[in-house]
C-alpha positions as CSV (number, residue, x, y, z in Angstrom):
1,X,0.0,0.0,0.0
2,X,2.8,2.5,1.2
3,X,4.8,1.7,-2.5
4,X,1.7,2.5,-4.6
5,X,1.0,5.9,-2.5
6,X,4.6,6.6,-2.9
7,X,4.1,6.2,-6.8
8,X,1.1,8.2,-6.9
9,X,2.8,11.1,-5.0
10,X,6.0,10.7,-7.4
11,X,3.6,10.5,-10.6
12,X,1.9,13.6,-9.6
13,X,4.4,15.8,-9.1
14,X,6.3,14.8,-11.5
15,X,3.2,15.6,-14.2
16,X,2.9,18.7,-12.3
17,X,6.7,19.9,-12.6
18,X,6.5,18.6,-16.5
19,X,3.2,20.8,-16.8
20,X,4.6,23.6,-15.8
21,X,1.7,23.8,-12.6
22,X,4.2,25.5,-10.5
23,X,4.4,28.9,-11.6
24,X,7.8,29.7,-10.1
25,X,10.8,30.9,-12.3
26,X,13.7,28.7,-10.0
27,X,11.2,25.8,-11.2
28,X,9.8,26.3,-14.7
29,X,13.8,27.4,-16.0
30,X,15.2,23.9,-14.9
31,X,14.7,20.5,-16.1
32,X,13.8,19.0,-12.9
33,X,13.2,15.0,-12.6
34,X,11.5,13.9,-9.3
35,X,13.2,10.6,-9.0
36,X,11.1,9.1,-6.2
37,X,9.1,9.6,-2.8
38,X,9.5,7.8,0.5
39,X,6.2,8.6,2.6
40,X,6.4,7.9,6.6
41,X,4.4,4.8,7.9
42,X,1.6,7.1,9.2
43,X,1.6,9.2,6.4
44,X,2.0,12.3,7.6
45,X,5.3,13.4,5.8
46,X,7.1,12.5,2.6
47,X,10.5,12.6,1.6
48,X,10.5,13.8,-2.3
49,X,13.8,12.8,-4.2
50,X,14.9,15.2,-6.8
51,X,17.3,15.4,-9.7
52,X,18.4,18.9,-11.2
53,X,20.1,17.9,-14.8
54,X,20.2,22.1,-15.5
55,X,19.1,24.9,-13.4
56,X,20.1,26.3,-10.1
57,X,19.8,23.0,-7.6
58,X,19.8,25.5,-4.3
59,X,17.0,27.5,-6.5
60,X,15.0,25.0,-7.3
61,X,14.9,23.4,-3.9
62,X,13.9,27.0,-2.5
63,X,11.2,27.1,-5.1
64,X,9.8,23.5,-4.4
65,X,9.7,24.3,-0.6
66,X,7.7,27.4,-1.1
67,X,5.2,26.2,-3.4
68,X,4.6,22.7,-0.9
69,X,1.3,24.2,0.3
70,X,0.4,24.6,-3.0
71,X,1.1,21.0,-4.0
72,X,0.4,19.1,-1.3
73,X,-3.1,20.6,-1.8
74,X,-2.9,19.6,-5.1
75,X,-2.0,16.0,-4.4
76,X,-5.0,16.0,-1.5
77,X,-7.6,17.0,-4.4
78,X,-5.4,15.1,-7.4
79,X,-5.0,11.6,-5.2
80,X,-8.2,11.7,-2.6
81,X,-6.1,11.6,0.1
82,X,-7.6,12.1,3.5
83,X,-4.5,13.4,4.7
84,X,-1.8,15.1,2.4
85,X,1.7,14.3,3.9
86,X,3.9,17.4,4.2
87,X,6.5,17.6,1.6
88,X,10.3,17.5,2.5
89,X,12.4,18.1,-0.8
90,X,15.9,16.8,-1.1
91,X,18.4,16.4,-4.0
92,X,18.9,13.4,-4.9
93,X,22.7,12.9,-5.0
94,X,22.8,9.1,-5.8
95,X,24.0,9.8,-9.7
96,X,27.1,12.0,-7.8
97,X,27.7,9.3,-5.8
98,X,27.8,6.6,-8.6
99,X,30.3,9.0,-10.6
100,X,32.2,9.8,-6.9
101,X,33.0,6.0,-6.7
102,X,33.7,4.6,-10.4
103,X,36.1,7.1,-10.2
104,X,37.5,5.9,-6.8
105,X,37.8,2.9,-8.2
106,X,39.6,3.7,-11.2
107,X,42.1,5.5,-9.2
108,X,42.8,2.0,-7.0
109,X,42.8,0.1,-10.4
110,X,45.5,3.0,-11.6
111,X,47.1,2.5,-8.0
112,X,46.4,6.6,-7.5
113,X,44.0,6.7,-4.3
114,X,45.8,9.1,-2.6
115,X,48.0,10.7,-5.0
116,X,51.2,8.5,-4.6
117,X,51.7,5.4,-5.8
């Protein structure tokens, strides 16, 4: 049940980002992916996951925390929620991390971790 709220959540802001809903400049300049949604077990927050391929990341955040209200009650009307969670943006840095360590370990298959050999 959690899973399939967390992909409605996801789906919906997504579709809102995509249409352009959010009529905030840090938003509607970027390409912004939401790139999943981890709702508590009483549903009363959510954690949304966000990539930023171009914009300002720091602006975009700003901008998706001050239009929450705003979708969160969209999501209430959108999903027939009886309870909208509140909305906790954060980038999501996994594809940073994934670059952050193949190139870690291309430095220990070089023999170069720490600058000497």
């Amino acid at each position: 049940m959690k899973e399939r709220v967390d992909a409605e959540i996801q789906k919906a802001i997504s579709e809102m980002i995509l249409k352009k809903e959010i009529h905030d400049p840090r938003i509607t300049a970027a390409f912004v992916t939401v790139t999943g949604v981890d709702c508590a077990k009483d549903g009363n927050a959510a954690r949304v996951f966000i990539s930023v391929l171009t914009g300002d990341k720091k602006g975009v955040l700003e901008g998706l925390k001050s239009a929450s209200g705003y979708i969160k009650a969209a999501l209430f009307k959108k999903l027939r929620l009886r309870r909208a969670p509140d909305l906790l943006f954060r980038l999501d840095e996994t594809e940073e991390k994934a670059v952050e360590i193949e190139n870690l370990l291309k430095d220990i298959d070089k023999g170069t971790t720490d600058g000497t050999e």
